[in-house]
N, C-alpha and C positions, 0 to 999 in steps of 0.2 A: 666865745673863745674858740680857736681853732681846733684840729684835733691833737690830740698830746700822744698816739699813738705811735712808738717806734722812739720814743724820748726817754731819759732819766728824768726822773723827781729825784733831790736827794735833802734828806731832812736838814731843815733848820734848826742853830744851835737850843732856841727854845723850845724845842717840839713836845708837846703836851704829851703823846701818848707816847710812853716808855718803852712799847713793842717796836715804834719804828727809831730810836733814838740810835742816830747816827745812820742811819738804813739812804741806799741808793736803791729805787725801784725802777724797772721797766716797763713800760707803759705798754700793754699788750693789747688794750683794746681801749676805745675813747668813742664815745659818743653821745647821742640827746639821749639815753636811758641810763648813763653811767660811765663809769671805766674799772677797768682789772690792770693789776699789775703784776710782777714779780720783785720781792728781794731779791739781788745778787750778789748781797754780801756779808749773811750773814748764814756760818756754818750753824747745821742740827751738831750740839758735842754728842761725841758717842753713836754715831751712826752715820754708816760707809755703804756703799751703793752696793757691794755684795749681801749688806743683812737684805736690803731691798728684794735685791735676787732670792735671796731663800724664804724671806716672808713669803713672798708672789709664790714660791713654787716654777721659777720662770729657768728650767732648764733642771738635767741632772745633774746632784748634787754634787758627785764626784766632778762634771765638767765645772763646775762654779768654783770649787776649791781651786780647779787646776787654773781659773783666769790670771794672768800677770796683776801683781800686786796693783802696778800704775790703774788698770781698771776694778779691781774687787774694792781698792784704798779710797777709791775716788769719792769727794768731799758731795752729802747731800745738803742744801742747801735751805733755811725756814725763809719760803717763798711769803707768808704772809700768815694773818692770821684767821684764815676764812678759810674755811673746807680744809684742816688741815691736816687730813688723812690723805685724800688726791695729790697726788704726782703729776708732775706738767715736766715738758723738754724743751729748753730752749737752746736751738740747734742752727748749724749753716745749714743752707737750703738746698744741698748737696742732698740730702735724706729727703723723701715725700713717701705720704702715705695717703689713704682714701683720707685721714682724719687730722691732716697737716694743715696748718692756718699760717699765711705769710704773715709777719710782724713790719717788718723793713725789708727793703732790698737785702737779702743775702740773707736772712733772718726769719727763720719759722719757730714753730711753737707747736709740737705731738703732743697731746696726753694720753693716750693707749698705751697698750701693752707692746705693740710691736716695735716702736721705737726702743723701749727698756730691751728686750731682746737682741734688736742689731748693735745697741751700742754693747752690751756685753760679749756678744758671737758674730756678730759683723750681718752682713756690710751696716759698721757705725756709719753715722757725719762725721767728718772730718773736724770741726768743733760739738759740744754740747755742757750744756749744765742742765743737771736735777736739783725738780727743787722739790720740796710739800708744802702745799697749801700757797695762797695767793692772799691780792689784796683784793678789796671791793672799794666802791664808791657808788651811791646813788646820783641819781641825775640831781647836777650841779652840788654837788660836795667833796669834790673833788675841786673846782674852780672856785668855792669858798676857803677853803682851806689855803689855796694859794695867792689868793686876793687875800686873806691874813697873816699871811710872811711863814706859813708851815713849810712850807716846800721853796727851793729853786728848780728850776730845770734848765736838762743841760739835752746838748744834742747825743744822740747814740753813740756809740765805738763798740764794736766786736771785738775789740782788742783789750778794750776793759773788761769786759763778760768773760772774754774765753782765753787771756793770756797773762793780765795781771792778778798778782794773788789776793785771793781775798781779803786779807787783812788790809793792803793797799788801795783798795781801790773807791773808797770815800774821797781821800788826798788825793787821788786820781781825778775823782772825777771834779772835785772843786777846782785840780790844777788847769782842766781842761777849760773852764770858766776865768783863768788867770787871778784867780783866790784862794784864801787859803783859810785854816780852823783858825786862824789869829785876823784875818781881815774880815773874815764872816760877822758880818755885824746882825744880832739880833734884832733888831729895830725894823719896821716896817718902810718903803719907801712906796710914795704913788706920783705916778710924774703927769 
C-alpha cells in the first residue's frame, strides 16, 4: 500500500472501537514501521487552549487573561488515544520551527512549546489546530484495518481542518467522497 500520509481516514459506520466512532483522522506519518495520526473532530469538553497556557506556565498570567477570548476560548481537540498528555499543532506552513515536520504541501505539524507560545503571542500561523494525544498503528495494522472496511480514506482539505466546524466535518468529509451517513454502507467491498 502506498503512503497514507497527508490523508483522512474516516471511521466506518461499524467501527469496533468506540474511541474512534465517528472520528475523521489525519494521517501524519505512514510508513514500513507503522503510522500516527490525529483526530480532527473531536473536541476535549471542558478544556480551552488558555487552561493549556496556564497549566504550561507559558506566559504571564495577567498577559494570558488579557488574550482576546477567540484565542484563550479556542477548542482543544482528543487527537487520539496514545500518549494522551503530549500536545501536537497542526498548523499552515507559514510557522517553522527547528522542530516543524511537513505533513502535506502547506501543512506541518510542531509539537514543542514554542509553537504554543506564537499562537497565543504571535507571530501565530495563520491556521492551526491543538490537539492531545494521537493515534498509533504498528507496521501493517493500519492497512489491516482498512482491508477490513474500518476506515475509508479521503484526500486532505485545510479547509476542513482549519475552516469547517467541528461538529460538521465527518459530513464534510464523506460529502467530499460524494457520500453520505445514509449511503455509507457497512458492508465490505473487494474489487
Amino acid at each position: 500500500m502506498n503512503s497514507l500520509e497527508g490523508q483522512f481516514l474516516v471511521a466506518m459506520p461499524d467501527m469496533g472501537d468506540e474511541r474512534f466512532a465517528e472520528s475523521v483522522i489525519l494521517i501524519v506519518g505512514h510508513g514500513d514501521e507503522g503510522a500516527m495520526g490525529l483526530v480532527v473532530n473531536h473536541e476535549l469538553a471542558n478544556l480551552r487552549f488558555a487552561d493549556i497556557l496556564d497549566e504550561l506556565d507559558l506566559g504571564d498570567p495577567d498577559a494570558v487573561i488579557r488574550l482576546p477570548d477567540s484565542i484563550r476560548q479556542r477548542a482543544v481537540m482528543r487527537g487520539g488515544p496514545v500518549e494522551k498528555g503530549r500536545g501536537f499543532v497542526l498548523h499552515s506552513s507559514d510557522y517553522q520551527s527547528g522542530n516543524t515536520y511537513p505533513v502535506t504541501p502547506g501543512v506541518s505539524l510542531t509539537a514543542t512549546l514554542d509553537v504554543l507560545k506564537a499562537m497565543a503571542f504571535g507571530p501565530a500561523p495563520h491556521s492551526s489546530l491543538f490537539v492531545l494525544g494521537c493515534c498509533g498503528w504498528s507496521a501493517g495494522q493500519l492497512e489491516d484495518e482498512i482491508g477490513n472496511n474500518g476506515w475509508l480514506t479521503a484526500p486532505f482539505s485545510p479547509a476542513l481542518v482549519f475552516e469547517t466546524p467541528v461538529e460538521e466535518r465527518y459530513e464534510a468529509v464523506l460529502a467530499s467522497l460524494h457520500i453520505t451517513r445514509a449511503t455509507l454502507s457497512p458492508d465490505a467491498g473487494h474489487a
